[in-house]
ZAGUZA-868201 format. One record per residue: residue in one letter; z, y negated, x negated of N, C-alpha, C in turn. Coordinates in steps of 0.2 Angstrom, whole numbers, padded with zeros to 4 digits, always signed. Layout:
N
AZYXZYXZYX ...
***
This chain:
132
X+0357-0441-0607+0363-0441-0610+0368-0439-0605 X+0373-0437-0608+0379-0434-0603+0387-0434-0606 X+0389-0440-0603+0397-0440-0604+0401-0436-0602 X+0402-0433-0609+0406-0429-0608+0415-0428-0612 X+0416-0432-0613+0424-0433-0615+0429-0439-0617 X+0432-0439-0616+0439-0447-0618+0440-0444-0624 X+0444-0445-0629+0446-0443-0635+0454-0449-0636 X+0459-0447-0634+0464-0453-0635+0467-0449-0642 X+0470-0453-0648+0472-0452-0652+0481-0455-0655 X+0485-0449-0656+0493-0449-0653+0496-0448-0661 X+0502-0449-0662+0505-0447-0667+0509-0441-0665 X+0509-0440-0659+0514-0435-0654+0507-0430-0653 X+0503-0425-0656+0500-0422-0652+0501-0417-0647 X+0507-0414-0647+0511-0409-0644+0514-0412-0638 X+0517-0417-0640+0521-0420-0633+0515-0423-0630 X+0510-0428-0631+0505-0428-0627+0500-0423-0623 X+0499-0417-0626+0497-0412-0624+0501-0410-0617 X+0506-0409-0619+0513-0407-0614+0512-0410-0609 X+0512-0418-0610+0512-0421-0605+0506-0421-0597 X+0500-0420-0603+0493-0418-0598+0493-0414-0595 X+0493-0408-0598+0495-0400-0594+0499-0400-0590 X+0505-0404-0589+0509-0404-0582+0506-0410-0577 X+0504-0416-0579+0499-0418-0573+0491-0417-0572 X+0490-0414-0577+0483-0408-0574+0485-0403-0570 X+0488-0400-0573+0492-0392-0571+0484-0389-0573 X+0482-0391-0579+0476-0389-0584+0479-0386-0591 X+0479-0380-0592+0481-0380-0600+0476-0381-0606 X+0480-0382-0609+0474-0386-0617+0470-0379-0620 X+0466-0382-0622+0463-0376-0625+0464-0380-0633 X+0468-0377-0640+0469-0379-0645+0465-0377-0650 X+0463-0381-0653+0457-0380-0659+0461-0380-0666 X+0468-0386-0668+0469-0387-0673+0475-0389-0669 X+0481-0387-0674+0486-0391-0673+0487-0400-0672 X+0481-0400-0675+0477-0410-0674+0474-0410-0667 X+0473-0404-0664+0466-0405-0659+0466-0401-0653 X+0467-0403-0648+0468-0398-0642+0462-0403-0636 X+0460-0399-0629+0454-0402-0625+0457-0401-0619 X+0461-0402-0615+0461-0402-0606+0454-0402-0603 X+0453-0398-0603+0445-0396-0601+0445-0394-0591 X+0443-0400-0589+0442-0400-0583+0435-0398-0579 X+0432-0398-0570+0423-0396-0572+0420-0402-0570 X+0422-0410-0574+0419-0414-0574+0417-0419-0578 X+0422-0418-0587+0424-0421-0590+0431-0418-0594 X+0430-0419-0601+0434-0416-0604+0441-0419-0608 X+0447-0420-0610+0450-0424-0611+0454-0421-0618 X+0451-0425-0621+0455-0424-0630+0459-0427-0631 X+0463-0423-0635+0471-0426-0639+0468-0425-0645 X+0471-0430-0650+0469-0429-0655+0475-0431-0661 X+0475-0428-0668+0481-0434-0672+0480-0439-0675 X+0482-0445-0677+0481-0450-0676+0478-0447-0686 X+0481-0442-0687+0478-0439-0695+0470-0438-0694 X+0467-0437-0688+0461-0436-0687+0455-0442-0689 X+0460-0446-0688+0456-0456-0688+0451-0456-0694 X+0455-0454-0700+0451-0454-0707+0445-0452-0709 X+0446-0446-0702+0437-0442-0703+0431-0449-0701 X+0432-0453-0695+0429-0455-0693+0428-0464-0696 X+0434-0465-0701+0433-0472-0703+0440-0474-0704 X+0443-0474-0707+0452-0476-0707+0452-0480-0704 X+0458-0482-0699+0457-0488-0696+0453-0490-0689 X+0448-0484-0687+0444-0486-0683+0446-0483-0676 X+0453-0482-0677+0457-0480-0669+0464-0480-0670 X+0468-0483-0666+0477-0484-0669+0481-0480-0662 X+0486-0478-0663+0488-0471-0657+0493-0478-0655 X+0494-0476-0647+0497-0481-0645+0497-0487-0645 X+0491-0491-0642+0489-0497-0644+0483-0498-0636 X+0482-0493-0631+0478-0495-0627+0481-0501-0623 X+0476-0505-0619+0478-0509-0615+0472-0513-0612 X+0466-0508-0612+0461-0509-0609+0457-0502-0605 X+0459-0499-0605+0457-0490-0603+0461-0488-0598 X+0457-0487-0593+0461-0483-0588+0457-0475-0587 X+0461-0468-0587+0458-0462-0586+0460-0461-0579 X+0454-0459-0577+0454-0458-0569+0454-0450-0569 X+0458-0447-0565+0455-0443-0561+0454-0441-0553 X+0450-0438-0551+0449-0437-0541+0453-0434-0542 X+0458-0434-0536+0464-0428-0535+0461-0429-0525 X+0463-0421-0526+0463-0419-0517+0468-0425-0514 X+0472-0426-0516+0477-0432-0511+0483-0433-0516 X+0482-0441-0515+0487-0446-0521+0493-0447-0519 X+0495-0446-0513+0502-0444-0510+0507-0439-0511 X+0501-0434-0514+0504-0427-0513+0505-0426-0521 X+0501-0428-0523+0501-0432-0533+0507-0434-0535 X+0509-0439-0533+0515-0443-0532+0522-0441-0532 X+0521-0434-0527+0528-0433-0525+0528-0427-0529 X+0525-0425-0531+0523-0418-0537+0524-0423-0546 X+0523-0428-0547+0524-0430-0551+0532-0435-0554 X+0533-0436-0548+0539-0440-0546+0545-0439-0551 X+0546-0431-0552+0552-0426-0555+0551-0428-0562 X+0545-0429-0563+0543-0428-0572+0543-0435-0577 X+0548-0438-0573+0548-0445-0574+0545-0450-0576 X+0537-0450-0576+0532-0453-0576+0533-0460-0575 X+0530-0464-0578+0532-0469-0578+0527-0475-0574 X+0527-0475-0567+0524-0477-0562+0522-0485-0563 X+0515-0488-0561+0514-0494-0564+0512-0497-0557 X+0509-0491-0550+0508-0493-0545+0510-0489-0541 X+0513-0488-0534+0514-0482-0530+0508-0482-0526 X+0507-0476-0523+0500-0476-0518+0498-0482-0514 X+0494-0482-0517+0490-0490-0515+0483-0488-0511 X+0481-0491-0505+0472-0492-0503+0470-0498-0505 X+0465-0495-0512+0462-0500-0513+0456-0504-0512 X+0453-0511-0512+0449-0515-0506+0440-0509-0509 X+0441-0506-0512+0436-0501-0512+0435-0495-0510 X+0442-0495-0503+0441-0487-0502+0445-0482-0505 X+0447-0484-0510+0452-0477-0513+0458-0479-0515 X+0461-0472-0512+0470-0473-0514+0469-0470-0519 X+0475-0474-0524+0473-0475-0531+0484-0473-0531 X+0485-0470-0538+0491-0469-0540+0490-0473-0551 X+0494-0476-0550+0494-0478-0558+0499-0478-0562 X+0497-0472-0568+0505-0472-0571+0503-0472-0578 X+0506-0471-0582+0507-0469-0588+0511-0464-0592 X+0505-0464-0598+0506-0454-0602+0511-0458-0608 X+0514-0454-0612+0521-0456-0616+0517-0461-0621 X+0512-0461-0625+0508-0466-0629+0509-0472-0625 X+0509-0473-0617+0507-0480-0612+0500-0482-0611 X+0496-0477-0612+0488-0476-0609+0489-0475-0602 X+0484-0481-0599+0486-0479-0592+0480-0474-0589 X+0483-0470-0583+0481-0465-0580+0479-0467-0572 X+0474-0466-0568+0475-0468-0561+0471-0460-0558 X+0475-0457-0553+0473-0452-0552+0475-0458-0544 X+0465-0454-0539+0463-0457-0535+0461-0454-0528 X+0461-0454-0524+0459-0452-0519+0452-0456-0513 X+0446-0453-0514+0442-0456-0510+0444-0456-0502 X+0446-0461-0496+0449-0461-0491+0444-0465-0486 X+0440-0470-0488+0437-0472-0479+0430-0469-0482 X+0427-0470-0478+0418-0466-0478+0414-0470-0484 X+0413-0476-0484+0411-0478-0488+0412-0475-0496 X+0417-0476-0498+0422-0472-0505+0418-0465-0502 X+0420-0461-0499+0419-0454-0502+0412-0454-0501 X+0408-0458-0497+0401-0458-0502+0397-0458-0506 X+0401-0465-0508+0399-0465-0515+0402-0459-0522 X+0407-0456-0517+0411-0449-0524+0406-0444-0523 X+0402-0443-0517+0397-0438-0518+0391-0439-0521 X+0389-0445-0522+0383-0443-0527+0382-0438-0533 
***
């Protein structure tokens, strides 16, 4: 088995698109005006519209409603993240933190209020465990 994608579903597919692409600095690959993929080389990130839900169940995902899911990414340095994203007025939940497992962690949120934590493996321990 191989996991391979988040799928968040938005009523805004275009402004959340928007929003990923400038803190990926990845551009979407679009399938359907409902359906674009930020396609990264270790996991894939779908946008979807909240019109797509009905395919799989009416009801069985609501846009705007997480508060249990955080989407990580490894960035080369969460400092340097930070000050790159600072302009785009993101809306910050934690400033560069070391956290007690080793990694500086940055936490923010994308316009729905999904939270995002882009991460940096920093004492030896942590980047060990990133290489497996």
């Amino acid at each position: 088995m191989n996991f391979v994608s988040i799928r968040v579903i938005t009523d805004d597919v275009a402004r959340l698109v928007e929003f990923y692409e400038q803190v990926t600095a990845v551009s979407a690959t679009w399938s359907t005006p409902d359906f674009a993929e930020i396609v990264t080389p270790s996991c894939t990130l779908a946008v979807a519209s909240s019109r797509t839900v009905a395919l799989f169940g009416s009801g069985s995902a609501r846009p705007a409603s997480n508060r249990s899911l955080i989407t990580e990414f490894r960035v080369a340095d969460v400092d340097a993240e930070y000050q790159r994203l600072t302009p785009l007025g993101c809306e910050f939940v934690q400033t560069p933190t070391t956290m007690p497992w080793g990694n500086r962690s940055l936490l923010f949120r994308d316009p729905d209020g999904n939270l995002i934590n882009f991460f940096t493996p920093v004492t030896p321990d942590a980047v060990r465990r990133q290489d497996r």
